[in-house]
C-alpha positions in Angstrom: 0.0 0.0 0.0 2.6 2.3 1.2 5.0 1.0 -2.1 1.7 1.9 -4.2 1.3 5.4 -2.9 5.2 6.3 -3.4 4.9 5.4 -6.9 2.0 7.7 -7.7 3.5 10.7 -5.9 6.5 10.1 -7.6 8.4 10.4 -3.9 11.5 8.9 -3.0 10.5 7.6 0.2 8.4 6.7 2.9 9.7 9.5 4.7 8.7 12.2 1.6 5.6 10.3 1.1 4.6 11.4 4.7 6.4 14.8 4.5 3.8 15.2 1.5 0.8 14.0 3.2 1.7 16.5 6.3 2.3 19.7 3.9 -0.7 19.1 1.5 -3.3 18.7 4.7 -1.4 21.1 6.7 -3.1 24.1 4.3 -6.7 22.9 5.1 -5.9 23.0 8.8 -4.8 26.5 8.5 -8.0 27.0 7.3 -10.1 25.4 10.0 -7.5 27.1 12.4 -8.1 30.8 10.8 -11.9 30.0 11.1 -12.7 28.7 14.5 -10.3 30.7 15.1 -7.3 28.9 17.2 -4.1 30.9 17.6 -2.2 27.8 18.9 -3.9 25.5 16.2 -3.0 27.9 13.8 0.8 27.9 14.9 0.8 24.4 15.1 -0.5 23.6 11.6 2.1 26.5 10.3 4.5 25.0 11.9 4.0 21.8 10.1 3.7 23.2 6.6 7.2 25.0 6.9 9.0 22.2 8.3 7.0 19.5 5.9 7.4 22.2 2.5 11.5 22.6 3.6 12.0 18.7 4.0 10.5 18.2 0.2 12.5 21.1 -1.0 16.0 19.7 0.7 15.4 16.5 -1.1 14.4 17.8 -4.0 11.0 15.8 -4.4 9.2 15.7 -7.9 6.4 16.0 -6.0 7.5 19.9 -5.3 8.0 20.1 -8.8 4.9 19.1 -9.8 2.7 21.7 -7.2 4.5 24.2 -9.5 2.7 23.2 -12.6 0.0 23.5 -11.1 -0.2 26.7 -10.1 0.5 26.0 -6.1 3.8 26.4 -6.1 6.3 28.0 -3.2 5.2 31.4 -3.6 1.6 30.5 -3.5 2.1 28.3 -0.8 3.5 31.1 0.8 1.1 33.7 0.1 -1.7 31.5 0.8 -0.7 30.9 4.6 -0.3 34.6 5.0 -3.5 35.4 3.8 -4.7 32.8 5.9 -2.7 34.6 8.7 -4.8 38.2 8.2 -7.9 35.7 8.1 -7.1 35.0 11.5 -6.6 38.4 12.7 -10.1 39.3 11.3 -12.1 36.6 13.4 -9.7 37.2 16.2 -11.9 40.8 15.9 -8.2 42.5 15.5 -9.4 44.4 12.0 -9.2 47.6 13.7 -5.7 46.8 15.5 -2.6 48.6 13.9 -1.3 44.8 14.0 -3.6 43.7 11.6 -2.6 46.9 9.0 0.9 45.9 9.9 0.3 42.4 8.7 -1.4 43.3 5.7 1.4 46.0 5.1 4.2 44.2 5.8 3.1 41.2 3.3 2.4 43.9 0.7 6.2 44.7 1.3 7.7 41.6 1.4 5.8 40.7 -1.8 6.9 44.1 -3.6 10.6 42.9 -2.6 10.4 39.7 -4.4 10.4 41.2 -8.1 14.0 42.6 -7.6 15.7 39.6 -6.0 14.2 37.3 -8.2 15.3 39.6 -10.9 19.0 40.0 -9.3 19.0 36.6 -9.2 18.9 35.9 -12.4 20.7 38.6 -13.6 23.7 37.5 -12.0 23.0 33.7 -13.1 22.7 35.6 -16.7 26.0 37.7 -16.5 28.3 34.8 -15.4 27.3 31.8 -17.2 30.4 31.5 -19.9 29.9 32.0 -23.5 32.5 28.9 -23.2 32.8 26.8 -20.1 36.3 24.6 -19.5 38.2 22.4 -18.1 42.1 21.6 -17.9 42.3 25.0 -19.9 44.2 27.8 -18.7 42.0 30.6 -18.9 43.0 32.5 -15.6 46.2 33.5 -16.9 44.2 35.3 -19.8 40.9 37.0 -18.5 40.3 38.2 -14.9 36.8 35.8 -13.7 36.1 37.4 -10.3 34.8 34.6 -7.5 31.4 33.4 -7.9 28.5 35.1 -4.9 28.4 33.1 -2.0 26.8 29.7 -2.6 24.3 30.8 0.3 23.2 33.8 -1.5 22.2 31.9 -4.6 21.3 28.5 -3.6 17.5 27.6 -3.4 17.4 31.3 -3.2 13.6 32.3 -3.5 12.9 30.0 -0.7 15.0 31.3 1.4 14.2 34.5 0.6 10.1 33.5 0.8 11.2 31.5 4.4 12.4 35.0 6.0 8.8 35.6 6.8 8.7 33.4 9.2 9.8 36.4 11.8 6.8 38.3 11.0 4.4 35.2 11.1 5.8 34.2 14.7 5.6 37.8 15.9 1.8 38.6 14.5 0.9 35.1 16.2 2.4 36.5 19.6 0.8 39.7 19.3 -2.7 38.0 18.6 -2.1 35.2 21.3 -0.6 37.8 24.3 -3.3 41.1 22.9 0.4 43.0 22.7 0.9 44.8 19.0 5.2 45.6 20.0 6.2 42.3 19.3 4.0 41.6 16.5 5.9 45.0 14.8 8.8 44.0 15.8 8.8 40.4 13.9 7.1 42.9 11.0 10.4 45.1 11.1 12.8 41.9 11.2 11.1 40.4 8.2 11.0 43.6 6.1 14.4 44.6 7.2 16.1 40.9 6.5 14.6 41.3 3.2 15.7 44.7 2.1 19.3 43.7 3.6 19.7 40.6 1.3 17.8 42.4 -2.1 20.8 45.4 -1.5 23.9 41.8 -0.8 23.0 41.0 -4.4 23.1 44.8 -6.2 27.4 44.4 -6.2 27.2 40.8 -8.1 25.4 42.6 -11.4 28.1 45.5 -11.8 31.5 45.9 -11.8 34.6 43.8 -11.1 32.1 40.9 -10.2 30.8 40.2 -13.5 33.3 38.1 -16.0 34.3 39.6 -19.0 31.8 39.7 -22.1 31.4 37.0 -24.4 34.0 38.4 -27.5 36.9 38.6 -24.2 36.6 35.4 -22.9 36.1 33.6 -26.9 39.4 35.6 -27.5 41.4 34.0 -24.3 39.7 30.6 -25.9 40.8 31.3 -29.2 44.7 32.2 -27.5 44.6 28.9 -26.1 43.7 27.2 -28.9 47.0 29.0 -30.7 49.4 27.6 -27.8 47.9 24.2 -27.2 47.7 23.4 -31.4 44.9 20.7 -31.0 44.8 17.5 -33.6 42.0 15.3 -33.1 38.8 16.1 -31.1 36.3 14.6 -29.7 32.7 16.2 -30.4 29.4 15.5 -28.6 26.2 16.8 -28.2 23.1 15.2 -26.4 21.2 14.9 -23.2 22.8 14.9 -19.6 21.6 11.1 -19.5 23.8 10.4 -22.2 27.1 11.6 -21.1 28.2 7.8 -20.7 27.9 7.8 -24.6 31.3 10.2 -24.3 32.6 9.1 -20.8 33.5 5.5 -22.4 35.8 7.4 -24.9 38.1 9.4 -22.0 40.5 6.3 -21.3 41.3 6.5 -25.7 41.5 10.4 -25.8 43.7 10.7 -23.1 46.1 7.8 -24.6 46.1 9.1 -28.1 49.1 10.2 -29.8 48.4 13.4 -31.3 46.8 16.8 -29.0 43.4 15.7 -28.0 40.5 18.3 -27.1 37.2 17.4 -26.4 34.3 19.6 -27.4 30.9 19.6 -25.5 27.6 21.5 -26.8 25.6 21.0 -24.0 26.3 22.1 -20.1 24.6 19.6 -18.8 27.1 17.1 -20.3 30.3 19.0 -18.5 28.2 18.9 -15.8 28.2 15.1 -15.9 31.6 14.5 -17.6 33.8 11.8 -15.3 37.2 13.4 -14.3 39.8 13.9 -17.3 43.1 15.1 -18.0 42.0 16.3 -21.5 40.9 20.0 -22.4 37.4 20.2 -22.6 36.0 23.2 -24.2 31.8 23.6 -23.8 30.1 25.9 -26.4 26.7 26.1 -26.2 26.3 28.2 -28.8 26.6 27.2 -32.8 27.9 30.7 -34.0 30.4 30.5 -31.2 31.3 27.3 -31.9 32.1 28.4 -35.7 33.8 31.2 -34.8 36.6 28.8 -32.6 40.1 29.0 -34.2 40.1 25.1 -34.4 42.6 25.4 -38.0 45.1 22.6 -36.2 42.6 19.9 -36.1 42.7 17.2 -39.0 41.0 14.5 -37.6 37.1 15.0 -35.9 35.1 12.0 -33.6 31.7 11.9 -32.8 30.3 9.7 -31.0 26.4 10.3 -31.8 24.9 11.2 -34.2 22.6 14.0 -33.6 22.0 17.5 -35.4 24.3 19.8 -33.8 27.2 18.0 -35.5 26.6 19.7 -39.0 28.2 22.9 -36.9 31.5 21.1 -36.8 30.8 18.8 -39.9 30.9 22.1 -42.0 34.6 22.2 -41.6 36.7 21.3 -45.1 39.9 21.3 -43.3 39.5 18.3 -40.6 38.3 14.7 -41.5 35.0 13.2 -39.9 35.0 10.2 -38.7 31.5 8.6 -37.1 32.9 6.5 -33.9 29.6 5.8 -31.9 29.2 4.3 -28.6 28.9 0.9 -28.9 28.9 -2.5 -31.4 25.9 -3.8 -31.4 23.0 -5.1 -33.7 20.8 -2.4 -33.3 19.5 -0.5 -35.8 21.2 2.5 -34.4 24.8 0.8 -35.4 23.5 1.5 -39.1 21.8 4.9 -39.1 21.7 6.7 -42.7 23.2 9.8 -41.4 26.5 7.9 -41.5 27.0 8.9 -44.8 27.9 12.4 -44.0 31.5 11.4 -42.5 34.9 10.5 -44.1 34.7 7.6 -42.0 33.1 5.3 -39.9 35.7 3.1 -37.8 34.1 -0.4 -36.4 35.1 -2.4 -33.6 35.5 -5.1 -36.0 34.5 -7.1 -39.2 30.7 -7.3 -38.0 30.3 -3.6 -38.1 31.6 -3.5 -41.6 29.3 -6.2 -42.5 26.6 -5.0 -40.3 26.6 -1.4 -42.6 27.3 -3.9 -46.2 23.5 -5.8 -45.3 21.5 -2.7 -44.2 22.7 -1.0 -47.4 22.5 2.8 -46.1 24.4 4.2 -48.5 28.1 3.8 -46.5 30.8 2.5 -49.2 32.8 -0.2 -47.7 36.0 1.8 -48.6 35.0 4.6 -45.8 34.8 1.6 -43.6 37.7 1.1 -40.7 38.7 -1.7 -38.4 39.6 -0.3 -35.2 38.8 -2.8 -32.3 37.6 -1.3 -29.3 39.8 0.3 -26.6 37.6 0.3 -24.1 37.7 -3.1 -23.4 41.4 -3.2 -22.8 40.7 -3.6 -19.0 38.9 -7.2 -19.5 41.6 -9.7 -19.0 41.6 -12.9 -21.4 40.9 -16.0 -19.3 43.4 -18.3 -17.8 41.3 -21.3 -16.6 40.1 -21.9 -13.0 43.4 -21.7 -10.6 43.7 -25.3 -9.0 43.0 -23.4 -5.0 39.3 -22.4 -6.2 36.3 -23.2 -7.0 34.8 -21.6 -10.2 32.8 -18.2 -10.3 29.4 -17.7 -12.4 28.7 -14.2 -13.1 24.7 -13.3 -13.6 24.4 -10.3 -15.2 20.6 -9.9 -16.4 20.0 -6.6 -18.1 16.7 -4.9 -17.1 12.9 -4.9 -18.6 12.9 -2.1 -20.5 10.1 0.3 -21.4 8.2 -2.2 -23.8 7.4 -5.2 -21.8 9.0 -7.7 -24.3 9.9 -10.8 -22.3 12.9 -11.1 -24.5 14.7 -7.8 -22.7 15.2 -9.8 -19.5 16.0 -13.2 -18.1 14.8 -12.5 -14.7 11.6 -12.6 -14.6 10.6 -15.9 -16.5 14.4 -17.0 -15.8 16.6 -16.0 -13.0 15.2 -17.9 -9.9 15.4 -21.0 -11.8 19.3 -20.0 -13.3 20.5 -19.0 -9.3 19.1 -21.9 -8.0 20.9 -24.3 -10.5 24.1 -22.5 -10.0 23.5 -22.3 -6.0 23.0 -26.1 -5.9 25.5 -26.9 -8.6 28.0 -30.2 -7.9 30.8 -29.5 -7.8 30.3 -26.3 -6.6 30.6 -23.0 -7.8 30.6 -19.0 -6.4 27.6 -17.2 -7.9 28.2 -13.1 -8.3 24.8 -11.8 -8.9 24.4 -8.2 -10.5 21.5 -6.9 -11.7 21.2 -3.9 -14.2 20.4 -0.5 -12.0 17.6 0.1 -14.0 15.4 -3.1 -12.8 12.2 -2.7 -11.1 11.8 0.6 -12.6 9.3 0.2 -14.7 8.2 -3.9 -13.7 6.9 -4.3 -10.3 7.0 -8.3 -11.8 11.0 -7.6 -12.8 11.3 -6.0 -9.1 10.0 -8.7 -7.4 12.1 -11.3 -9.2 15.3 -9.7 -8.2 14.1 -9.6 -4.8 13.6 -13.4 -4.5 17.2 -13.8 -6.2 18.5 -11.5 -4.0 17.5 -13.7 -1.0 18.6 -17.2 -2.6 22.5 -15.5 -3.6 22.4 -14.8 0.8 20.7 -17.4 1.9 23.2 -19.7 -0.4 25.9 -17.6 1.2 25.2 -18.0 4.6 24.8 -21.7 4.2 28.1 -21.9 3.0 29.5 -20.0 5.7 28.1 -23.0 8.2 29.7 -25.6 5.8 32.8 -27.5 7.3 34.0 -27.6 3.4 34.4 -24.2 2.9 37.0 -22.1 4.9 38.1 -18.5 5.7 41.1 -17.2 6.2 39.4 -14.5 8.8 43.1 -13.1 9.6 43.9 -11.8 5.1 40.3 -11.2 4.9 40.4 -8.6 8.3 43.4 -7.2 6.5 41.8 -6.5 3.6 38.8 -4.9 4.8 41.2 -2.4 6.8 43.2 -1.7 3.3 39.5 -0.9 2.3 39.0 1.5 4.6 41.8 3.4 4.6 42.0 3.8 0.6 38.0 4.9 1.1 38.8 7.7 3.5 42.4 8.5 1.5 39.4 9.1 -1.6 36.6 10.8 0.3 40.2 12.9 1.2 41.1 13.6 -2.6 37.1 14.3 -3.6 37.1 17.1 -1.1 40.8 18.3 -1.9 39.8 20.5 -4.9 36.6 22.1 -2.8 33.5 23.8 -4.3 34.3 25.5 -7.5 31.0 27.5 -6.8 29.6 28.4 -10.1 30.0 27.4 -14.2 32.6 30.6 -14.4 34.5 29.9 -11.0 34.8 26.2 -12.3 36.0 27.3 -15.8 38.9 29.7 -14.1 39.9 26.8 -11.4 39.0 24.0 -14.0 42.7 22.7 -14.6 42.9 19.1 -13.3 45.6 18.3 -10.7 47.6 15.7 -12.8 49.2 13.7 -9.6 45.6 13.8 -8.0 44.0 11.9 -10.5 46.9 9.5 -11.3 46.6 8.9 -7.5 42.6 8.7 -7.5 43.1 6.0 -10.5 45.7 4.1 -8.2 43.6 3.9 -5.5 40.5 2.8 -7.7 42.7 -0.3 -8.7 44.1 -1.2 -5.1 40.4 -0.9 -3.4 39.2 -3.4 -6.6 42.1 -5.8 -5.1 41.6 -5.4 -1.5 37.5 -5.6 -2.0 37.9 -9.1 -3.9 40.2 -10.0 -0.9 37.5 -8.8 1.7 35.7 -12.0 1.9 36.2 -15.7 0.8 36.9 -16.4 -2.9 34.0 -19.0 -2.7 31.4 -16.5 -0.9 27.9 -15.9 -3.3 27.5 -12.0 -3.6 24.8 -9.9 -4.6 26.7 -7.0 -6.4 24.7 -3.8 -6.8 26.0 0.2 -6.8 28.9 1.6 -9.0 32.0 -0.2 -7.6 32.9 -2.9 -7.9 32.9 -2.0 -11.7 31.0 -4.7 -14.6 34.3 -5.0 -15.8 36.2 -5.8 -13.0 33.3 -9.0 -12.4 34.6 -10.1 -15.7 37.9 -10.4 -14.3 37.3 -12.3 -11.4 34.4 -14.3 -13.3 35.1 -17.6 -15.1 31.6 -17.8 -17.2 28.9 -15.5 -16.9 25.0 -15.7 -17.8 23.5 -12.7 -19.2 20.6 -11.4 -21.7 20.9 -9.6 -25.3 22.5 -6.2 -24.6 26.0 -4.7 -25.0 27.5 -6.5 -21.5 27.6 -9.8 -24.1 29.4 -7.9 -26.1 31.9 -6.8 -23.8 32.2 -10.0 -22.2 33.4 -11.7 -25.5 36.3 -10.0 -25.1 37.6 -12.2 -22.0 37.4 -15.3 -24.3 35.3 -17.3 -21.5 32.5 -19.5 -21.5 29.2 -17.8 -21.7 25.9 -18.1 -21.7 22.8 -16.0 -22.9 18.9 -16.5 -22.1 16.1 -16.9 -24.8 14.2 -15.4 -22.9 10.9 -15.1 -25.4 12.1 -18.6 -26.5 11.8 -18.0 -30.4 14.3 -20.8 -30.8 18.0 -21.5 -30.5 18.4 -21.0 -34.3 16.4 -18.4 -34.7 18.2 -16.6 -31.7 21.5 -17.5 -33.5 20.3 -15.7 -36.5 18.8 -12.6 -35.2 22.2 -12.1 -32.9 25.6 -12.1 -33.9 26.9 -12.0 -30.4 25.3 -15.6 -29.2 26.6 -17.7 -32.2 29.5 -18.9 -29.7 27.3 -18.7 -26.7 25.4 -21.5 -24.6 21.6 -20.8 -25.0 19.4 -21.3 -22.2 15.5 -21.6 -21.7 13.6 -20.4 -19.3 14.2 -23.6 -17.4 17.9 -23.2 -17.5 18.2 -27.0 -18.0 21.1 -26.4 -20.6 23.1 -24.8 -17.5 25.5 -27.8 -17.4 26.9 -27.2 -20.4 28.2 -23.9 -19.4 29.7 -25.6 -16.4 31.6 -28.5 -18.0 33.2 -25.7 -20.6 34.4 -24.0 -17.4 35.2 -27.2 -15.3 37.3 -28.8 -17.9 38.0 -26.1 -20.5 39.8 -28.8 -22.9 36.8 -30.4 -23.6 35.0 -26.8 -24.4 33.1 -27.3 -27.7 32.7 -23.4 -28.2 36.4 -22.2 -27.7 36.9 -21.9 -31.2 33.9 -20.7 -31.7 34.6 -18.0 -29.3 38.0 -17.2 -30.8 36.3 -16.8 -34.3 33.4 -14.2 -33.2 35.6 -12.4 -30.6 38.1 -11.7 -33.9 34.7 -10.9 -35.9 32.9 -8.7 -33.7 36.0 -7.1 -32.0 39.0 -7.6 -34.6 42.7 -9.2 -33.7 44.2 -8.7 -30.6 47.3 -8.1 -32.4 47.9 -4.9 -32.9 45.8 -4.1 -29.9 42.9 -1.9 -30.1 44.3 1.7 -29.3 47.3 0.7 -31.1 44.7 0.5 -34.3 43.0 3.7 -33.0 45.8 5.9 -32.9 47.2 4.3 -36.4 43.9 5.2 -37.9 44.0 8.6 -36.3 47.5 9.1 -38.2 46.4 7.8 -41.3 43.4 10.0 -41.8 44.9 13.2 -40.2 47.7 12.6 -43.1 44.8 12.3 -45.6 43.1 15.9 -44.0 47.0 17.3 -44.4 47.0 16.2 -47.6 44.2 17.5 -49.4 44.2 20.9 -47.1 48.2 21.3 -49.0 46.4 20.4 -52.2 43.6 22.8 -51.7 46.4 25.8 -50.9 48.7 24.7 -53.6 45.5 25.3 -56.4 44.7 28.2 -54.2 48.3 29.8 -55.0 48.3 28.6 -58.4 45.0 30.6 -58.7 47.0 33.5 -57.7 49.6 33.3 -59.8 47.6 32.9 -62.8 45.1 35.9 -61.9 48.4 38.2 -61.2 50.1 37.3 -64.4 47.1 37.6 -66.4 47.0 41.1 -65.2 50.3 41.6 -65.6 50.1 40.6 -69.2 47.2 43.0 -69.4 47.4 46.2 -72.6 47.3 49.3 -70.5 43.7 50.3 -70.1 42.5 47.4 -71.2 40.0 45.6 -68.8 41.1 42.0 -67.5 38.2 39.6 -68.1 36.9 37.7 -65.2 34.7 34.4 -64.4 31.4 35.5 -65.8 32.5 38.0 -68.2 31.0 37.7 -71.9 33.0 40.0 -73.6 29.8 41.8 -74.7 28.5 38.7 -76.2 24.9 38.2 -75.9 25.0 41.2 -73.3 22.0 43.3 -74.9 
């Protein structure tokens, strides 16, 4: 019931949920309060929708959001439990008590000083967002960007400012309870004088030497940059904050590339959201800004989407295009149309060149490049199972998705039934469990599944624990956990070391990255992966949910793994291990085959999971596999050699096509100057007086 009514009021908790019950009831109570009337029930019931009204606001409830649209939102709210207030005062019979002219005065005030700190507000939002907002470029040595307001002064700024009535509400209250008009005036002159004092804090912020520069300035200082720094290839994206993992995946390549990387942004949302870099990032909102960027040392241009804000770099002669994506897959998104606009489109491997060859969009097979895939380079190729362990099963089910096809997941129709067989499996094996973040979202059936699998993986585990087989060695394993804590505080340390940048121009003039920090942050990440696997038995079940430890490093420590259709296959091919992959609609195991490149070397299970043993005598006795060279084959297919390895390939086919751009732009100036030439001798050559024909001319023919 509770569950039910959280879901409909779109809260985040049970805790919201009753924050919102309290603050939405808390208005008719005013009411009732102001009617009867009841100073005491009237405080009361204020009292609640403040405290109820701040809570939602703190946690940034949709449910606050939504008031808003419909016309109740915080300054209503407010409005509405002052106007209750004067209510009050009238059936208290105080309509002819200087309090209750002071009340209505005093809101008349407050209300008159909202329209300049709203506008100040905004004005100095307005004046310092960038025309260009950075990271890891050095912008303070070129432009003076004064220090962003005070966070307090700006943060959730009209309900503070709304919340400083709360002097007058208490005072008119104690007036009307105690018959006494001082104190009443005095909350009046605390309110009104509170509010003048922080509309006059914000006047210096919209003038002055606390406003950046203007727009041409601080594109100039860009522009300066860009004529010290030189950059050769850039990354480009555009697109919604949700899909900043499309060009977070591509950070590890730029940073290792061999030529001057930049990476572009068009959105702020996206910087917003981008993970920690060493690479220059420039943001430019705007297209005409964006144009205007001296980018004449870049040859070779990425994108990694494609979306309509690219023509404003694709108009550029003098850099080659080149359409990586985000992903190798079999969706129909791998072969989009628009692809034909680039010089290029680089592939993972031979499927993506094929993929392009079937769908027939237009994409000649010559523009076509194999590059592997560099972000995989942290899956390790398996080994076989060390003689002093017992294998581990990864399950890795992707979630329902928006359509309700049973074919998205296996855990609804599958997982219990997969867990349980791997749980129960002889000899035994170490089940790590992690669900996509997405599941339950949109499924209350998907939801409920990975609830019940969630209690088999621990109630598996702590049978285990009571088994005489199976032992710990409590001494490495108390070790470990302290090596976890004290990288975890030595982070927490580092993620507080570069303190609050305040707002988008602060953060632009302090956005160069401390090198050694992250090198040591990236160190750190790797030794609390160790210590964590080292935390607790090697042959302990898990349930693995949050961001750490990463998908990748469960591939790692994973011998097979079960999952659905989705790009975690994919990446798992890479390792070279058994797998195994769910059908879940059950359209057949040909048929499967067929419509997905990715399971042809893959053990496919029903919804039954009968066919689990397979899966375990591949990774029991790995010389007796019957898909290892099956795997070989569609790992080279979908993902190319290992040999060179991927970023190797990358940076090779970043050379090769940044020679091509060099070429053609020394072409272009070499017919250019011959242009020239020709046009200067001609008029050289010219009889005295006589006019020099040019392109269009008809020497009077046919001119009448």
């Amino acid at each position: 019931m509770i569950s039910t009514a959280i879901r409909v009021a779109r809260v985040g908790s049970a805790a919201e949920l009753a924050a919102a019950v309290l603050m939405v009831a808390g208005f008719p109570a005013l009411m009732l309060a102001a009617l009867v009337p009841s100073v005491p029930a009237f405080a009361a019931a204020a009292a609640v929708t403040y405290l109820a009204d701040h809570y939602l606001h703190r946690k940034g409830s949709y449910l606050i959001n939504r008031l808003g649209k419909v016309r109740a939102g915080l300054s209503i709210r407010f409005l509405i439990r002052q106007l209750l207030l004067v209510l009050l005062l009238a059936r208290l019979s105080l309509a002819d008590n200087l309090i209750y002219y002071g009340a209505i005065a005093c809101f008349i005030a407050f209300y008159g000083l909202q329209a300049p700190h709203g506008a100040l507000v905004q004005l100095i939002r307005n004046r310092r967002r960038m025309p260009v907002a950075t990271r890891n470029v050095d912008l303070k040595s070129r432009i003076r960007i004064p220090d962003a307001p005070p966070r307090r002064l700006l943060h959730r700024s009209a309900e503070k400012m709304l919340h400083l009535d709360l002097a007058a509400v208490v005072g008119i209250l104690l007036a009307a309870q105690l018959k006494s008009s001082l104190i009443g005036f005095i909350g009046i002159g605390i309110t009104v004088a509170l509010a003048t004092l922080y509309v006059l804090t914000l006047v210096p912020y919209v003038r002055g030497r606390k406003i950046p520069p203007n727009a041409e300035r601080v594109l100039a200082a860009v522009d300066d940059w860009l004529g010290e720094y030189q950059p050769e290839t850039v990354l480009y994206f555009s697109g919604s904050k949700d899909s900043a993992y499309q060009v977070n995946m591509w950070l590890d390549t730029m940073e290792k590339l061999d030529s001057k990387p930049l990476i572009i942004l068009r959105e702020r949302a996206i910087l917003n959201n981008l993970a920690p870099t060493t690479v220059p990032v420039i943001c430019v909102p705007g297209g005409v800004h964006l144009m205007n960027l001296d980018l004449s040392t870049v040859r070779v241009a990425l994108y990694a989407a494609n979306v309509g804000k690219n023509i404003h770099l694709l108009r550029v002669p003098t850099m080659k295009h080149v359409f990586i994506g985000h992903g190798d897959s079999d969706k129909l998104a791998s072969v989009n149309p628009f692809s034909k606009v680039y010089d290029e489109v680089w592939t993972a491997g031979r499927a993506g060149r094929d993929r392009y060859a079937i769908a027939d969009v237009g994409v000649r097979d010559d523009d076509i490049v194999e590059v592997g895939r560099p972000q995989l380079a942290p899956i390790q190729p398996w080994q076989g199972v060390p003689e002093d362990r017992i294998p581990t099963v990864l399950y890795a089910p992707t979630w329902e998705g928006w359509d309700g096809n049973p074919g998205n997941t296996s855990i609804v129709l599958a997982g219990e039934n997969i867990v349980r067989k791997l749980v129960a499996a002889d000899p035994p094996v170490r089940v790590l469990y992690k669900p996509h973040p997405f599941t339950g979202t949109v499924s209350k059936e998907a939801g409920a599944a990975h609830q019940r699998i969630t209690a088999l993986v621990r109630k598996a585990a702590a049978e285990r624990a009571m088994d005489p087989r199976f032992v710990a060695d409590t001494a490495a394993q108390a070790q470990a956990k302290a090596e976890l804590d004290r990288i975890e505080a030595r982070l927490a340390q580092l993620s507080g070391a570069g303190g609050d940048r305040g707002d988008e121009a602060e953060a632009t003039r302090e956005g160069l990255v401390d090198v050694a920090r992250h090198e040591e942050v990236a160190r750190l990440r790797a030794e609390w992966n160790d210590a964590y696997w080292r935390s607790f038995p090697d042959w302990e079940h898990r349930v693995i949910t949050g961001a750490e430890p990463r998908l990748y490093d469960c591939f790692n420590v994973s011998d097979a793994m079960v999952s659905d259709i989705s790009s975690v296959v994919s990446d798992f091919i890479a390792s070279g291990k058994p797998y195994a992959v769910t059908d879940s609609a059950e359209v057949g195991v040909e048929e499967f085959k067929r419509n997905n490149t990715a399971v042809r070397a893959a053990v496919i299970l029903s919804n039954s999971a009968k066919e689990l043993g397979e899966l375990l005598s591949a990774v029991r006795d790995p010389a007796a596999d019957p898909l290892a060279e099956d795997r070989k084959e569609l790992k080279q297919y979908l993902l190319g050699p290992d040999e060179p390895t991927s970023l190797e390939q990358f940076n090779t086919a970043v050379a090769n096509l940044a020679l091509k751009a060099e070429t053609r732009n020394v072409g272009q100036q070499s017919r250019d100057a011959a242009a020239l030439a020709e046009a200067e001798t001609e008029l050289a050559n010219a009889v005295p007086g006589q006019r020099v024909s040019t392109a269009g001319d008809t020497d009077g023919v046919g001119t009448g």
